[in-house]
N, C-alpha and C positions, 0 to 999 in steps of 0.2 A: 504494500500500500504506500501510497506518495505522502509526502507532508504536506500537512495544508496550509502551511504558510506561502504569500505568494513569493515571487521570485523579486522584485522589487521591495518588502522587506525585508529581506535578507541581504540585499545590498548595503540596507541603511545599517544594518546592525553590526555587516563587513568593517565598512567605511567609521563605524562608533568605536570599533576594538580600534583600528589602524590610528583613530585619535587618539584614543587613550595609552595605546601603547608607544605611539612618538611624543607624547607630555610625559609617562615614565621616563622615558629617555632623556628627554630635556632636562627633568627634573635631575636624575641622576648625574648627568652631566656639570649640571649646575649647582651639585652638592661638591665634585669630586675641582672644579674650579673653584668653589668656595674655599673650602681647605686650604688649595692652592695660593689662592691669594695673600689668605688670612699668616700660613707660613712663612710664605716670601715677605711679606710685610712686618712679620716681627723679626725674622732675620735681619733683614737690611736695616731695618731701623738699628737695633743690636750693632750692625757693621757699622754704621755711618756714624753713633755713639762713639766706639772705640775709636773710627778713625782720627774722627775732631779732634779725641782727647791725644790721639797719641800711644794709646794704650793695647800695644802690639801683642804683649804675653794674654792680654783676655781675651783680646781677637781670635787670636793660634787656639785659645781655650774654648772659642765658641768654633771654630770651622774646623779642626780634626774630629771630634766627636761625630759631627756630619757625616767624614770623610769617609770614617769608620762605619758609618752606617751605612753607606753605598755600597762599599766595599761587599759587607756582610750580605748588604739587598741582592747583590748581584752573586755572586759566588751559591747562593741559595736556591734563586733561579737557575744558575747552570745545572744544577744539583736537580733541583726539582722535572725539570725540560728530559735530560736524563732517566729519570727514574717512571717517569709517564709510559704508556707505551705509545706507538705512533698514530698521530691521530692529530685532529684541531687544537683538542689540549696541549699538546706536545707541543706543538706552530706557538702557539699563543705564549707558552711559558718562556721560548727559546727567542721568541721577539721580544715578551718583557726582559729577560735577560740581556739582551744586546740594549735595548733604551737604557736599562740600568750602567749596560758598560761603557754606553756613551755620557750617560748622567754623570758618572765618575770621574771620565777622564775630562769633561768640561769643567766640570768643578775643580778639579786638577790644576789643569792650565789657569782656570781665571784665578784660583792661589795664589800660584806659583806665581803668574805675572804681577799679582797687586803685592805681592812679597817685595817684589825685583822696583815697583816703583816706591814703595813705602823705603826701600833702600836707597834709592838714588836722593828722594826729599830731603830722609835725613841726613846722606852727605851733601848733599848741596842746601841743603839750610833752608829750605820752602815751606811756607807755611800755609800746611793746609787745610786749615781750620777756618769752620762758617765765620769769619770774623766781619766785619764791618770792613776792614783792609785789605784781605785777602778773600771776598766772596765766590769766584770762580773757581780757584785753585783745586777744591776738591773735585772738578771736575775731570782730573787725571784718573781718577779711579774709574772711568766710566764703561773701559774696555773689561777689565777684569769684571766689573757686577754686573755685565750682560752677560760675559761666559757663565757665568754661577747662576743666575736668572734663568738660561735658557740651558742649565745644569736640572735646573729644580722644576722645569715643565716637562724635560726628557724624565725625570723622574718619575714627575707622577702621570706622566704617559706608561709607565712600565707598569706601576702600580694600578692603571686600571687597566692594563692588559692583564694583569696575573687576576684580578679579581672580578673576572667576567662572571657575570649572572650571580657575582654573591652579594651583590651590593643593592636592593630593589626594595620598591615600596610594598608594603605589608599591607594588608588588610585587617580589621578588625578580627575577622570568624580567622584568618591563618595566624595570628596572632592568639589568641585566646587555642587555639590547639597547640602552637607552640608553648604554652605556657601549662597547658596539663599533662 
């Protein structure tokens, strides 16, 4: 026997999931940018703190911890990509893993480079501190906090490759059976 619904609604109800399932997405999207911002925004504020002051040993104190943490993110992924058997999961884990290895090494360089000029300032005696007299000058740092910037979106591009499909909106009734 046929369903008696007509074939025109079923289109509309097609077309109500394909909305609802591209506003998930947005949404999610728009949590996993959140994050994103809200991080890089306290880092840098963090970095550009230290650099005013001068204060090179808190710096090194707030950006290896990081480093370490890439490090760890990505070596994990190789591990995990590995241990999958072959399949999309595998793809997926082994692409988060290379974003992580470029996450790393961006972060790396843009380091290393804001090291090499934090070196040069202080032998050449530049001051570059937001001051009233020197307003620009912090702007030498602006190569290295792009690399670290565009360290920290390869990032959490790898992070939402490794956590496909576990990241989504809940419903009330999946919520309430999760919880008994």
């Amino acid at each position: 026997m046929k369903e008696c619904r007509p074939t025109g609604a079923r289109k509309v109800l097609n077309k109500i999931i394909k909305i609802f399932s591209a506003v998930e997405r947005s949404i999610v999207r728009l949590f996993y940018f959140l994050i994103w911002s809200l991080g890089a925004t306290i880092f840098f504020g963090a970095m550009d703190h230290y650099l005013q002051r001068k204060e090179y040993l808190y710096l090194g104190g707030l950006c290896f911890p990081v480093l370490a943490v890439l490090f760890g993110f990505t070596s994990l992924l190789y591990n995990r990509s590995r241990a999958l058997q072959s399949g999309a999961a595998q793809r997926r884990s082994l692409y988060a893993a290379e974003r992580g290895l470029q996450a790393t090494l961006l972060f790396v360089v843009g380091i290393a480079s804001g090291s090499i000029i934090a070196t040069i300032t202080e032998f050449l005696k530049i001051d570059t501190s937001s001051t009233p007299e020197a307003p620009k000058t912090l702007l030498i740092y602006f190569v290295p906090i792009m690399l670290v910037l565009y360290s920290f979106s390869a990032f959490f591009f790898a992070l939402r490759a490794a956590s496909h499909r576990t990241v989504r909106l809940v419903n009330i009734r999946m919520l309430a059976r999760r919880v008994r």
